[in-house]
TORKOL-4160 file (C-alpha; in steps of 0.2 Angstrom, whole numbers, padded with zeros to 4 digits, m for minus):
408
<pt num="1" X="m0825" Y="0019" Z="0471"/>
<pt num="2" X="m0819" Y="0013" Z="0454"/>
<pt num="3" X="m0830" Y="0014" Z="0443"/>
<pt num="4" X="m0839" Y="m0002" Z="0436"/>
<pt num="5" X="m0853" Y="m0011" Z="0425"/>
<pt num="6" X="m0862" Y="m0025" Z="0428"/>
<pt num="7" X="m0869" Y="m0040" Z="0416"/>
<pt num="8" X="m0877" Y="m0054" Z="0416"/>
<pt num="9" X="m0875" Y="m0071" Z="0407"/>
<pt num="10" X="m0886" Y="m0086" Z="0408"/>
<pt num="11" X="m0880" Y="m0100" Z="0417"/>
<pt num="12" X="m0887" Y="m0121" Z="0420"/>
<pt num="13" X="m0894" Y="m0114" Z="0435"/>
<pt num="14" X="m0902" Y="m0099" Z="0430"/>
<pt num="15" X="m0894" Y="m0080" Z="0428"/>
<pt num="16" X="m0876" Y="m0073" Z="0435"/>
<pt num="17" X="m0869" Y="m0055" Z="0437"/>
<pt num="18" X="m0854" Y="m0051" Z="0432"/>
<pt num="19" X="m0846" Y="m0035" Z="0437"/>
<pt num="20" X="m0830" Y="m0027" Z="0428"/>
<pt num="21" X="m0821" Y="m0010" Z="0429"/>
<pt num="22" X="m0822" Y="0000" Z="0417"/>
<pt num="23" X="m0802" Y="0004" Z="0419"/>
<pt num="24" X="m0802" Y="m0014" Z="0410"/>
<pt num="25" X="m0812" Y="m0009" Z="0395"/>
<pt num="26" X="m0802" Y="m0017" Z="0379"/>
<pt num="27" X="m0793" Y="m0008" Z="0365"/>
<pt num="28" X="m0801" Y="0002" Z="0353"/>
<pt num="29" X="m0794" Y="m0012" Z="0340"/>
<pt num="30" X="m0800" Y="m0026" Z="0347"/>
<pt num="31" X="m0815" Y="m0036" Z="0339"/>
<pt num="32" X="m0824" Y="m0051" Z="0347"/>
<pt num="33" X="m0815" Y="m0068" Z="0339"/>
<pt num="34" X="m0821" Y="m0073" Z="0323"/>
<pt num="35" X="m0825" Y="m0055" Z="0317"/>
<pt num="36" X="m0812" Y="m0044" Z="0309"/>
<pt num="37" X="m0809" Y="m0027" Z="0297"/>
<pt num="38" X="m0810" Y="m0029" Z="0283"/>
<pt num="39" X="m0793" Y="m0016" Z="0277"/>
<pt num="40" X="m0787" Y="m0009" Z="0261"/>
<pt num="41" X="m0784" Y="m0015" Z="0246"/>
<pt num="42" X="m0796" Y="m0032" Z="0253"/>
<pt num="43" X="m0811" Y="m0024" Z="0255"/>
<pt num="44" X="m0810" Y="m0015" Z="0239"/>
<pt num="45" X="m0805" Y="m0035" Z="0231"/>
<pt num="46" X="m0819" Y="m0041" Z="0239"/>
<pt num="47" X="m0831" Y="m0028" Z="0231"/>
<pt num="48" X="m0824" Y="m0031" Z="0216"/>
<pt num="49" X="m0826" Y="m0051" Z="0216"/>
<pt num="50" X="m0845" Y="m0048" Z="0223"/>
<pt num="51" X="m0849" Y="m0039" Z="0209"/>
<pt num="52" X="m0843" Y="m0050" Z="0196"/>
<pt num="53" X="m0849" Y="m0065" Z="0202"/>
<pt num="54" X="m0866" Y="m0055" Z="0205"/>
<pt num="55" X="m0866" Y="m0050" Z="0186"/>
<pt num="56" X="m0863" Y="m0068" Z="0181"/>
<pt num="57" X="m0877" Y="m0075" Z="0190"/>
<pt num="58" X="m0888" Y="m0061" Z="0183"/>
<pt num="59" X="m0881" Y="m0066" Z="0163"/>
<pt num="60" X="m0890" Y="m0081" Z="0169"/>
<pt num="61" X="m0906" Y="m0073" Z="0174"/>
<pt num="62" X="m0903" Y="m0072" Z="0193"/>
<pt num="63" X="m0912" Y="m0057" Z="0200"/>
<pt num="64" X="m0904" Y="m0049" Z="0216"/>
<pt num="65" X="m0915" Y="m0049" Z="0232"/>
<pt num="66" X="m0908" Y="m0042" Z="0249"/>
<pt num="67" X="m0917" Y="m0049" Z="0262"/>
<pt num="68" X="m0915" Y="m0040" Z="0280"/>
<pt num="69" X="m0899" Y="m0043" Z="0292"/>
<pt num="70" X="m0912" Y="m0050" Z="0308"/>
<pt num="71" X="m0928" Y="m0057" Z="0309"/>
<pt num="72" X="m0940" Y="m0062" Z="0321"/>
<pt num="73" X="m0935" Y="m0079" Z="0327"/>
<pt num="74" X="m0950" Y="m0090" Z="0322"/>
<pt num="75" X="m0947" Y="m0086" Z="0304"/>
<pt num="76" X="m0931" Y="m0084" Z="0303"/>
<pt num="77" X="m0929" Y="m0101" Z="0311"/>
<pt num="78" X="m0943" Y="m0111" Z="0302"/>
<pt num="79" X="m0941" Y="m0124" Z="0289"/>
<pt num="80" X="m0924" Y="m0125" Z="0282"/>
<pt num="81" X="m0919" Y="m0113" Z="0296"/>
<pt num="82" X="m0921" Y="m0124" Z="0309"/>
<pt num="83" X="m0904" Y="m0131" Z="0304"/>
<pt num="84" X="m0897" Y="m0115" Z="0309"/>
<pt num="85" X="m0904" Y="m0115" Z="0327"/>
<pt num="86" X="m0888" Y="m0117" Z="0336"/>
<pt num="87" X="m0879" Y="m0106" Z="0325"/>
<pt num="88" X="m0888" Y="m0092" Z="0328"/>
<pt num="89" X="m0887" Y="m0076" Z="0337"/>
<pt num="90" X="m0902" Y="m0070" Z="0345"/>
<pt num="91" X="m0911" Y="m0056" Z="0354"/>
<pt num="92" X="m0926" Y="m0045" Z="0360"/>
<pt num="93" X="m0931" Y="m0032" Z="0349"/>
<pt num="94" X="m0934" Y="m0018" Z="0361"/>
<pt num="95" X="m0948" Y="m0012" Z="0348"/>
<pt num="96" X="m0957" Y="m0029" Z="0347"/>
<pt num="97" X="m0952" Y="m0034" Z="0363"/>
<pt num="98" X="m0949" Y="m0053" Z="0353"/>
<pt num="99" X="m0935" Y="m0061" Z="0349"/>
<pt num="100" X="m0927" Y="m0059" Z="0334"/>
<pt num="101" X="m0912" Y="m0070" Z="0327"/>
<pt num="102" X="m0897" Y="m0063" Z="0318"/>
<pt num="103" X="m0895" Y="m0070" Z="0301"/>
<pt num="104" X="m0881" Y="m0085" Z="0299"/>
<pt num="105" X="m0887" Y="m0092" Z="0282"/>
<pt num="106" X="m0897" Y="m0082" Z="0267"/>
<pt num="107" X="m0905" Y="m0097" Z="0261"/>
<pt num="108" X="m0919" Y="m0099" Z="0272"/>
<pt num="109" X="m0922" Y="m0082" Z="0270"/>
<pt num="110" X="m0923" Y="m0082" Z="0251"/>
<pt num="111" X="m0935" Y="m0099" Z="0254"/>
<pt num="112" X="m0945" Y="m0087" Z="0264"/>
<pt num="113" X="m0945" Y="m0074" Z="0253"/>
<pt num="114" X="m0950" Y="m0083" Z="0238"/>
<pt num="115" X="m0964" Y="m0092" Z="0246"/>
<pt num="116" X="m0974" Y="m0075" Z="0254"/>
<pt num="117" X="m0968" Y="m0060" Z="0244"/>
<pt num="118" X="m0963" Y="m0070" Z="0227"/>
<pt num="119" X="m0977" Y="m0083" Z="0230"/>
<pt num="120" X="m0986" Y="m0077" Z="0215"/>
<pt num="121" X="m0971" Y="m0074" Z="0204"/>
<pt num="122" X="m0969" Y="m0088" Z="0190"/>
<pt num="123" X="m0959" Y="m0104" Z="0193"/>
<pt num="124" X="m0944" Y="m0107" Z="0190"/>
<pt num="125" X="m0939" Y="m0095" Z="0201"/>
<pt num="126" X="m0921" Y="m0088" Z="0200"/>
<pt num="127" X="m0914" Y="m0077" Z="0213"/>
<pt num="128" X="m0896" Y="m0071" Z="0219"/>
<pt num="129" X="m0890" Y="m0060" Z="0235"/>
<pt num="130" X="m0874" Y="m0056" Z="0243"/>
<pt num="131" X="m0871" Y="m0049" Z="0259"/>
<pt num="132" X="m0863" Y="m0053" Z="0277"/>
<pt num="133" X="m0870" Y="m0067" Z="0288"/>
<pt num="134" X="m0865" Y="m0071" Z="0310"/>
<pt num="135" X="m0862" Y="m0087" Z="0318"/>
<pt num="136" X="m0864" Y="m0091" Z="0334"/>
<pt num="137" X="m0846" Y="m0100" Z="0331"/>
<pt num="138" X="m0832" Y="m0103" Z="0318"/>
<pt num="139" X="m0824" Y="m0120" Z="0313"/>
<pt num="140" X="m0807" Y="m0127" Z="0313"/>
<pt num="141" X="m0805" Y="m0123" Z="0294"/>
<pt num="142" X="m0816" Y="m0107" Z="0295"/>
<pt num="143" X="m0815" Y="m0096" Z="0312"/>
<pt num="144" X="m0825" Y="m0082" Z="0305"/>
<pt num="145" X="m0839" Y="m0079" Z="0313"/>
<pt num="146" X="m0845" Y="m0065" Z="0302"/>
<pt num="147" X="m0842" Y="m0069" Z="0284"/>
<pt num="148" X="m0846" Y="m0063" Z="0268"/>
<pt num="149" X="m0858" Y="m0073" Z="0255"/>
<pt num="150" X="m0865" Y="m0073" Z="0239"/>
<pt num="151" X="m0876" Y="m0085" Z="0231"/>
<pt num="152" X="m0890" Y="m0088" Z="0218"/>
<pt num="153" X="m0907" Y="m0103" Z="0225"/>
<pt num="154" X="m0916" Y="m0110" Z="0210"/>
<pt num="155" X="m0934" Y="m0111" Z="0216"/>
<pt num="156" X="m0950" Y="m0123" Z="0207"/>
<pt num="157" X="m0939" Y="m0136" Z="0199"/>
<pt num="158" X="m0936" Y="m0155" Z="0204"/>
<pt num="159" X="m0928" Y="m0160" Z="0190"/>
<pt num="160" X="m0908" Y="m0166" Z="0188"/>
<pt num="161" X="m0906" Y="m0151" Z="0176"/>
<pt num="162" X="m0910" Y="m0140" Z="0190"/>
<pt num="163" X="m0895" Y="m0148" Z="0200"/>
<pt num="164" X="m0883" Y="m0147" Z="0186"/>
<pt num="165" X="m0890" Y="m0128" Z="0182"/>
<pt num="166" X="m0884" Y="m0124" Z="0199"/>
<pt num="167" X="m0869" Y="m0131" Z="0199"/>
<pt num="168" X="m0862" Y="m0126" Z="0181"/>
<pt num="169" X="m0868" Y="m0107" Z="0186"/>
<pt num="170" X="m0856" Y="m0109" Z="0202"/>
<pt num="171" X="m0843" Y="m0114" Z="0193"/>
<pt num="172" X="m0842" Y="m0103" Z="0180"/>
<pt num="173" X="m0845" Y="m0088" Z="0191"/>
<pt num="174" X="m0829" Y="m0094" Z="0203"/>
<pt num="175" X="m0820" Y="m0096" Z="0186"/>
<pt num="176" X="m0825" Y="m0079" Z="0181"/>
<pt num="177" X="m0815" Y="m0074" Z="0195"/>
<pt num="178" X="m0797" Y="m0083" Z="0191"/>
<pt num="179" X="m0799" Y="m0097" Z="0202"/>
<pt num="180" X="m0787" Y="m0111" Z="0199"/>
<pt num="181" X="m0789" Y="m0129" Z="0196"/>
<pt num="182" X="m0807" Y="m0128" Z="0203"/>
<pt num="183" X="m0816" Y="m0145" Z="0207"/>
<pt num="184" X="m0834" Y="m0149" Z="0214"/>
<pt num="185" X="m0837" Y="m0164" Z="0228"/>
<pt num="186" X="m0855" Y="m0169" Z="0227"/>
<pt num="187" X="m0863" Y="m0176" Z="0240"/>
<pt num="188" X="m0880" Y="m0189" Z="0243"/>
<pt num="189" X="m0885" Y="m0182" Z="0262"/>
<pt num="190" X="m0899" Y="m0192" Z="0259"/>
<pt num="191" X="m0890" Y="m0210" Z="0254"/>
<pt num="192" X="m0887" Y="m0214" Z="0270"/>
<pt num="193" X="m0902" Y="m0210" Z="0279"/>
<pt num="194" X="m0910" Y="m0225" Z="0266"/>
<pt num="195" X="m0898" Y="m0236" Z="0270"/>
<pt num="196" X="m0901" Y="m0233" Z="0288"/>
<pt num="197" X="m0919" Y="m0235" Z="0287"/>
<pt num="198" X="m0918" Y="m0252" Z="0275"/>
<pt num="199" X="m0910" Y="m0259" Z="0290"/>
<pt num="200" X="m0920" Y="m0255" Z="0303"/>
<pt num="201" X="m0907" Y="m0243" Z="0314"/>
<pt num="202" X="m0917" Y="m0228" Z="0320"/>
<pt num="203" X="m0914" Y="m0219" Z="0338"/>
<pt num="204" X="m0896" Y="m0216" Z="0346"/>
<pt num="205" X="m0888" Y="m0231" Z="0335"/>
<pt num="206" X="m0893" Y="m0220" Z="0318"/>
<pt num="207" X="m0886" Y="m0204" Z="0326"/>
<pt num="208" X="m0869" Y="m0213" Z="0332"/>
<pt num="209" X="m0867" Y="m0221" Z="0315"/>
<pt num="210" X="m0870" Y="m0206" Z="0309"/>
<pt num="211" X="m0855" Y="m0194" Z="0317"/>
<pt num="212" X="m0843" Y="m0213" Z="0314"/>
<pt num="213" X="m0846" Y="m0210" Z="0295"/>
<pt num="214" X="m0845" Y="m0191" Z="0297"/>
<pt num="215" X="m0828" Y="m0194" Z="0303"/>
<pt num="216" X="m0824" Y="m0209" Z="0291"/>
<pt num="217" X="m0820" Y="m0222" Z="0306"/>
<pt num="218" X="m0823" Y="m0238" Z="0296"/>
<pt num="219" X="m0821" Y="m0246" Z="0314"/>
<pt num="220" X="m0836" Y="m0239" Z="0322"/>
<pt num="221" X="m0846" Y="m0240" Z="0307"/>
<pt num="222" X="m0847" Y="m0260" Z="0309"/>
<pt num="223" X="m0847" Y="m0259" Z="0326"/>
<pt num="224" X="m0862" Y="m0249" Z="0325"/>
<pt num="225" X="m0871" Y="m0255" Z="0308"/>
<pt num="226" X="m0872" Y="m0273" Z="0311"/>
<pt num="227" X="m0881" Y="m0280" Z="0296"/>
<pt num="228" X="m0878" Y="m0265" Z="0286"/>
<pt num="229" X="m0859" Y="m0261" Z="0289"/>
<pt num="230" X="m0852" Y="m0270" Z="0276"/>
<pt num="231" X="m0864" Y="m0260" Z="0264"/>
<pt num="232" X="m0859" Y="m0243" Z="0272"/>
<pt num="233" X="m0841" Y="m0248" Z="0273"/>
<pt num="234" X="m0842" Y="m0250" Z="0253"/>
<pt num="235" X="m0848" Y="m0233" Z="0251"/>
<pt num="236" X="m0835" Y="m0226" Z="0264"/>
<pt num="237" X="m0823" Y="m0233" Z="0251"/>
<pt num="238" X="m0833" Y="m0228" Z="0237"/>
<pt num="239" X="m0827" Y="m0209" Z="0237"/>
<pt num="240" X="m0815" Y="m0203" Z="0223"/>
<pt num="241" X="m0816" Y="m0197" Z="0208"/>
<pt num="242" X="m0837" Y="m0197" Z="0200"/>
<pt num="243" X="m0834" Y="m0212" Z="0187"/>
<pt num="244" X="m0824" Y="m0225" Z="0203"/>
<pt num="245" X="m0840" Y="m0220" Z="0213"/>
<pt num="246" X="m0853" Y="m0223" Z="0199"/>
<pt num="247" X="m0847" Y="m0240" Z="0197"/>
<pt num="248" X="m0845" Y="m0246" Z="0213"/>
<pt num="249" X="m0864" Y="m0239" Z="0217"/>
<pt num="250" X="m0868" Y="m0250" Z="0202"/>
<pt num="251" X="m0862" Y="m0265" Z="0212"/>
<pt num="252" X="m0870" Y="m0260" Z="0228"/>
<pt num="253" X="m0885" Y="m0271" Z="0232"/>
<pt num="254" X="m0892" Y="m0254" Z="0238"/>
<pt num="255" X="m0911" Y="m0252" Z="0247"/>
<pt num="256" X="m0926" Y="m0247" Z="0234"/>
<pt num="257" X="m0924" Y="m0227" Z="0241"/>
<pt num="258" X="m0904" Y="m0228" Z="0238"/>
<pt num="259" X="m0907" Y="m0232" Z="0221"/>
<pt num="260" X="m0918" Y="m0218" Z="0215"/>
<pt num="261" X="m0903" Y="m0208" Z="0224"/>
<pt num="262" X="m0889" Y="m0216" Z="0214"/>
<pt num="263" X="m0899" Y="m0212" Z="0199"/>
<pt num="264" X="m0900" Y="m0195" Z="0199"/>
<pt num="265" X="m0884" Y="m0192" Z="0205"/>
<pt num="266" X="m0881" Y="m0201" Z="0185"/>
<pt num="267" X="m0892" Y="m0190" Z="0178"/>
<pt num="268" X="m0884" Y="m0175" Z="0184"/>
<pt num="269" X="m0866" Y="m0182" Z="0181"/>
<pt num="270" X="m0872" Y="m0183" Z="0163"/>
<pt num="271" X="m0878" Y="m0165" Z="0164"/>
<pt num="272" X="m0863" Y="m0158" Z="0171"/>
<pt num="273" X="m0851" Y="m0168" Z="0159"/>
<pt num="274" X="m0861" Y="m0158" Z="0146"/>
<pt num="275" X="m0862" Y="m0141" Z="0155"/>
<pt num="276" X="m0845" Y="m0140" Z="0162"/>
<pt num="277" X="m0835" Y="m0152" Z="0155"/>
<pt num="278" X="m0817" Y="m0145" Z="0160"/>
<pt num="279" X="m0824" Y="m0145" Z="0179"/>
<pt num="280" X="m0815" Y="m0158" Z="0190"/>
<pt num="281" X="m0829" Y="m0169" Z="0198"/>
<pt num="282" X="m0828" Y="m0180" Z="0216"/>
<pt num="283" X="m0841" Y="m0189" Z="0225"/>
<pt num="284" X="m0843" Y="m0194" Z="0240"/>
<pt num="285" X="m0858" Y="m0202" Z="0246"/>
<pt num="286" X="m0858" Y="m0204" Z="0264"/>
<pt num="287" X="m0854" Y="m0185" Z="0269"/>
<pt num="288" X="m0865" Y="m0175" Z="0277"/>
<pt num="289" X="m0857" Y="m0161" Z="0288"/>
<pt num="290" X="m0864" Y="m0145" Z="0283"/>
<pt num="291" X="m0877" Y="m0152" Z="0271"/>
<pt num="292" X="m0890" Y="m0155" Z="0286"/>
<pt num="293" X="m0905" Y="m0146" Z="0279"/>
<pt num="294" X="m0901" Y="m0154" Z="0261"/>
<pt num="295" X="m0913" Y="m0164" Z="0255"/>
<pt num="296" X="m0905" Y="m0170" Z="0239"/>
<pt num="297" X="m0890" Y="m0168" Z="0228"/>
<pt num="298" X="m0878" Y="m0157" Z="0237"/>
<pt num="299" X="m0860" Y="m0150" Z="0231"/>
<pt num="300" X="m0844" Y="m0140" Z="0237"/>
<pt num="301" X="m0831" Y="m0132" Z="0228"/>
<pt num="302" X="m0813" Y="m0131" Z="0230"/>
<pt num="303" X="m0797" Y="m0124" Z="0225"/>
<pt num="304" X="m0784" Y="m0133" Z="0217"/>
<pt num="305" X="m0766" Y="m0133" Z="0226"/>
<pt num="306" X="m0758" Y="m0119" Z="0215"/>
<pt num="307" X="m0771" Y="m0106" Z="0226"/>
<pt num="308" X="m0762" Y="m0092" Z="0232"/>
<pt num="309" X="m0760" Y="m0097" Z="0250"/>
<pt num="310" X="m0764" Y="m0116" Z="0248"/>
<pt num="311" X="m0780" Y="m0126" Z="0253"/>
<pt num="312" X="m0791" Y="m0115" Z="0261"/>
<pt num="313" X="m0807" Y="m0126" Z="0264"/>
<pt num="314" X="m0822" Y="m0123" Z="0252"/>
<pt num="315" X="m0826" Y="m0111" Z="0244"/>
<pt num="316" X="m0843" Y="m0114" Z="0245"/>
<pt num="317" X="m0859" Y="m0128" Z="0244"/>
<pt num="318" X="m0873" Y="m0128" Z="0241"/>
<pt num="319" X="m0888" Y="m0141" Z="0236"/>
<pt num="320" X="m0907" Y="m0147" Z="0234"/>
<pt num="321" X="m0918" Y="m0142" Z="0251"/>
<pt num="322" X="m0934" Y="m0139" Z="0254"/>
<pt num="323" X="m0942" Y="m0120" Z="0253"/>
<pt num="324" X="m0958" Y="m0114" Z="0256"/>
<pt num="325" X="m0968" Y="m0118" Z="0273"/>
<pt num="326" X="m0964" Y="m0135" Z="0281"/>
<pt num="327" X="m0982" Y="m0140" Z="0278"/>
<pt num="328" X="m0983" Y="m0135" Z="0261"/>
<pt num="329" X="m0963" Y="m0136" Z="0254"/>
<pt num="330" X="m0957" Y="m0131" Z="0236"/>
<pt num="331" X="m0943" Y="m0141" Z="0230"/>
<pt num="332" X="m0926" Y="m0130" Z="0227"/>
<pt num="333" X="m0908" Y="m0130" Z="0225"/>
<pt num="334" X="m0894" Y="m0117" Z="0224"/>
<pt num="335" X="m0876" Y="m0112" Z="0233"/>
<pt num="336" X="m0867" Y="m0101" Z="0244"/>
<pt num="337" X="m0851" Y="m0095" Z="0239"/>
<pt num="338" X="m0838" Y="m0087" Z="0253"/>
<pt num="339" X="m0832" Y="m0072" Z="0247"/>
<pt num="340" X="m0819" Y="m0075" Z="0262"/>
<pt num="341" X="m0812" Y="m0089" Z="0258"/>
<pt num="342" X="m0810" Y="m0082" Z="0239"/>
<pt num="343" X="m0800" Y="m0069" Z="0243"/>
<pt num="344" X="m0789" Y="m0082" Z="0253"/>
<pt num="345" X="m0788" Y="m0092" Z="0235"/>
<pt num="346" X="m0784" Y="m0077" Z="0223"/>
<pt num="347" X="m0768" Y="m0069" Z="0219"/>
<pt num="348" X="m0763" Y="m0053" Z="0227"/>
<pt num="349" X="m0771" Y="m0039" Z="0218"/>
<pt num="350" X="m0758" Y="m0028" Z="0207"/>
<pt num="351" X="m0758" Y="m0013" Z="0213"/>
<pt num="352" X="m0768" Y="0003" Z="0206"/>
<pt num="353" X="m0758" Y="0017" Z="0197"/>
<pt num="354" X="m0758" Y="0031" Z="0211"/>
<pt num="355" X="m0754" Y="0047" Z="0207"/>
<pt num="356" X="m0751" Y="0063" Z="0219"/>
<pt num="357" X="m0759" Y="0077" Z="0211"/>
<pt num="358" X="m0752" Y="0093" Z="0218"/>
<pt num="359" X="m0765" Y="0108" Z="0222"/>
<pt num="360" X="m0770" Y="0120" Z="0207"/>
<pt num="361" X="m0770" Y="0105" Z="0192"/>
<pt num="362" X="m0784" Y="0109" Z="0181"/>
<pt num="363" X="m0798" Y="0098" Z="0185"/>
<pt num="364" X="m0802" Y="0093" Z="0169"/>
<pt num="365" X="m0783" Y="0087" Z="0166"/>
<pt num="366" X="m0788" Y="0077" Z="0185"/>
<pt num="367" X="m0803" Y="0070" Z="0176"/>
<pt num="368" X="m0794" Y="0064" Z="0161"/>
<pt num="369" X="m0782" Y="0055" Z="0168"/>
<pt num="370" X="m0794" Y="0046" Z="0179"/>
<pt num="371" X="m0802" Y="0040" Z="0164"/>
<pt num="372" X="m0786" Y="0034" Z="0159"/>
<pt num="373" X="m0785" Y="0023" Z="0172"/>
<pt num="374" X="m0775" Y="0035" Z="0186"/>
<pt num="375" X="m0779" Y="0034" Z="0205"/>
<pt num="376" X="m0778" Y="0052" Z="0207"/>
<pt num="377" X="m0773" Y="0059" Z="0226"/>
<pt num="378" X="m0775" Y="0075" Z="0228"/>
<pt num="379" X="m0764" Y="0085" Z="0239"/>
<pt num="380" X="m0770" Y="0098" Z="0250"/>
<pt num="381" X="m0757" Y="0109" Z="0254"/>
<pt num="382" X="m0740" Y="0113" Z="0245"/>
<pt num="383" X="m0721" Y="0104" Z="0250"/>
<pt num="384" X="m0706" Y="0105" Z="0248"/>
<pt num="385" X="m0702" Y="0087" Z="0242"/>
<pt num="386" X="m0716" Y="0081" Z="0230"/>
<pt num="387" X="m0708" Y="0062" Z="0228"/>
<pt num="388" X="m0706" Y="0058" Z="0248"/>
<pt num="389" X="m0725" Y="0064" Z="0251"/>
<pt num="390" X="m0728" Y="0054" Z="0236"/>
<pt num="391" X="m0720" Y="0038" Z="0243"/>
<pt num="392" X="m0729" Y="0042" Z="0260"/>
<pt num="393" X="m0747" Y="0042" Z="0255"/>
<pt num="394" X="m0741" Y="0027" Z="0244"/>
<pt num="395" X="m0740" Y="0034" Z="0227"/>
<pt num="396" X="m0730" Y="0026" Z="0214"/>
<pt num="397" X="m0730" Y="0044" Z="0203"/>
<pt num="398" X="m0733" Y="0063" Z="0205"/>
<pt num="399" X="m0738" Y="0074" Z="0192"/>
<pt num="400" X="m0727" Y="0083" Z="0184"/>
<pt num="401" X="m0734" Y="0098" Z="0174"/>
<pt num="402" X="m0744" Y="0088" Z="0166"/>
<pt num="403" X="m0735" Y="0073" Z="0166"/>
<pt num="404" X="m0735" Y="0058" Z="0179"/>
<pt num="405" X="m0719" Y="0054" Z="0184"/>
<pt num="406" X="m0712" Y="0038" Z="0195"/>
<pt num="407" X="m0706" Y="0042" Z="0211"/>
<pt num="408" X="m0695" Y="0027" Z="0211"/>
């Protein structure tokens, strides 16, 4: 009989077993969809572009953590990791025998880590990591499902300048970096849900009025607003450049909460005309995909057109949310920046200086010219053409005596 293995997958009415032989086992090279290698020289670019925008956020006083890849799945999903539930990979740790969740987002775990280990530690708290995160799935503009991150969460402060802090630190980071004609969009995740409320929608209405303005259908919205469609179609409108949607927000006749909203977005305008006063700045006040644990002023950043392959999506968003435990939370904001998408954006790294050293060089003439700025490649064994074995392990120059010359 040919041999076979069995699984079994959860189904509406309860488990099923699959069987499949093993004769059908995939290639060695294929990877679930959504994860990838990572191949040379990218994985190199992208160690590269973590650690600079790393030592940026430290120049600023954002100390690294490295919070754990799983954790069980009550704390991993409490707080502002309940918006991540159905992101989320999960499992039974054999150890434990509990479930444990796979990380798809740092920030609730930095939350979590600031408000046990760090609980003590004086406020404001800055803190920065970088590492991989899983999704359950990917999204049109992003299909990854495992994809590398970096951010920095500011932790203690309600004020604007904590917002603006945040996003002029992002910003200068992804400059650092040589990305072209970046722009921020800000968000107001919050505007909406105040409108919403001064009217009196709550239930299925808010939630359908909700996904009609996620996907800007003017339409539905006053279909689905009544009284307050005319007001939501206004701020529908109102998105564009951060001046265009200050104005109009001044002419809203917006509910007493909406207010306070539409005055801290000023406030942190102000700050980021001061902070980062070359940064191209959008609003938009009605979006809200991706921002669903934000509980404040939320932002994403985008290349301009002249990226090296084109618009990408963002490069990453962040915003105010809540840390700490749900019954006792700390007010926070901070970003997520996608180390994926970034190497989408940049140029095409130049290419190091490789040279094929054959055997018997004196290492210290090696060590020299490393520090010159040579990729050495040493050859293990002797041949009779020096320039083709140079051009097949990809080595622009071979040593020459003690010279490096091209291979052409």
């Amino acid at each position: 009989m040919e041999d076979c293995h069995f699984f079994c997958v959860p189904s509406a009415s309860g488990w099923c077993i699959f069987s499949r032989a093993m004769s059908e086992a995939p290639h060695p090279a294929l990877l679930p969809t959504g994860i990838h290698d990572l191949l040379p020289p990218d994985a190199d670019v992208e160690a590269q572009v973590v650690a600079r925008l790393m030592k940026t956020f430290a120049a600023h006083g954002y100390e690294r953590v490295k919070p754990p890849l799983v954790e069980f799945e009550e704390t991993l999903l409490s707080g502002a990791g309940a918006a991540m539930s159905n992101a989320t990979f999960r499992m039974m740790d054999p150890s434990s025998h509990r479930m444990i969740g796979v990380r798809a987002d740092m920030t609730p775990q930095i939350a979590r880590i600031a408000a046990t280990r760090l609980g003590d530690a004086p406020r404001p708290l800055r803190l920065s990591c970088a590492g991989q995160i899983l999704r359950v799935a990917g999204s049109e503009i992003c299909p990854e499902r495992q994809v590398g991150v970096v951010g920095a969460e500011l932790i203690g402060p309600a004020v604007p300048a904590a917002d603006v802090e945040a996003i002029a630190v992002a910003a200068e980071a992804l400059r650092a970096i040589g990305i072209p004609s970046l722009s921020v969009d800000i968000t107001l995740p919050t505007l909406v849900p105040a409108v919403v409320e001064a009217y009196g929608i709550a239930g299925m209405p808010a939630a359908a009025l909700r996904a009609a303005l996620d996907h800007k259908d003017i339409a539905a919205v006053a279909v689905l607003a009544g009284e307050a469609g005319e007001l939501l179609a206004e701020l529908l409108a109102a998105a564009g450049s951060a001046q265009a949607t200050l104005g109009v927000l001044d002419r809203l006749d917006l509910p007493p909460r909406a207010r306070i909203e539409r005055a801290r977005l000023g406030a942190v305008l102000d700050g980021l005309s001061a902070a980062a006063p070359e940064l191209k700045v959008t609003v938009d006040s009605v979006e809200n995909r991706g921002f669903e644990y934000h509980t404040g002023i939320s932002f994403a950043f985008f290349a301009g057109a002249d990226a090296a392959h084109g618009p990408v999506g963002d490069l990453g968003r962040g915003g105010r949310y809540d840390a700490g435990n749900p019954s006792a939370p700390e007010p926070a904001t901070g970003f997520t920046l996608y180390t994926d998408t970034i190497l989408r954006t940049l140029p095409r790294p130049v290419s190091p200086r490789r040279l094929l050293i054959p055997p018997g060089v004196d290492p210290a003439h090696c060590q020299a010219l490393r520090e010159a700025g040579w990729v050495t490649v040493a050859a293990l064994e002797r041949v009779e053409d020096w320039r083709a074995e140079a051009r097949r392990l990809g080595c622009g120059y071979v040593l020459q005596g003690e010279i490096p010359v091209a291979v052409g």
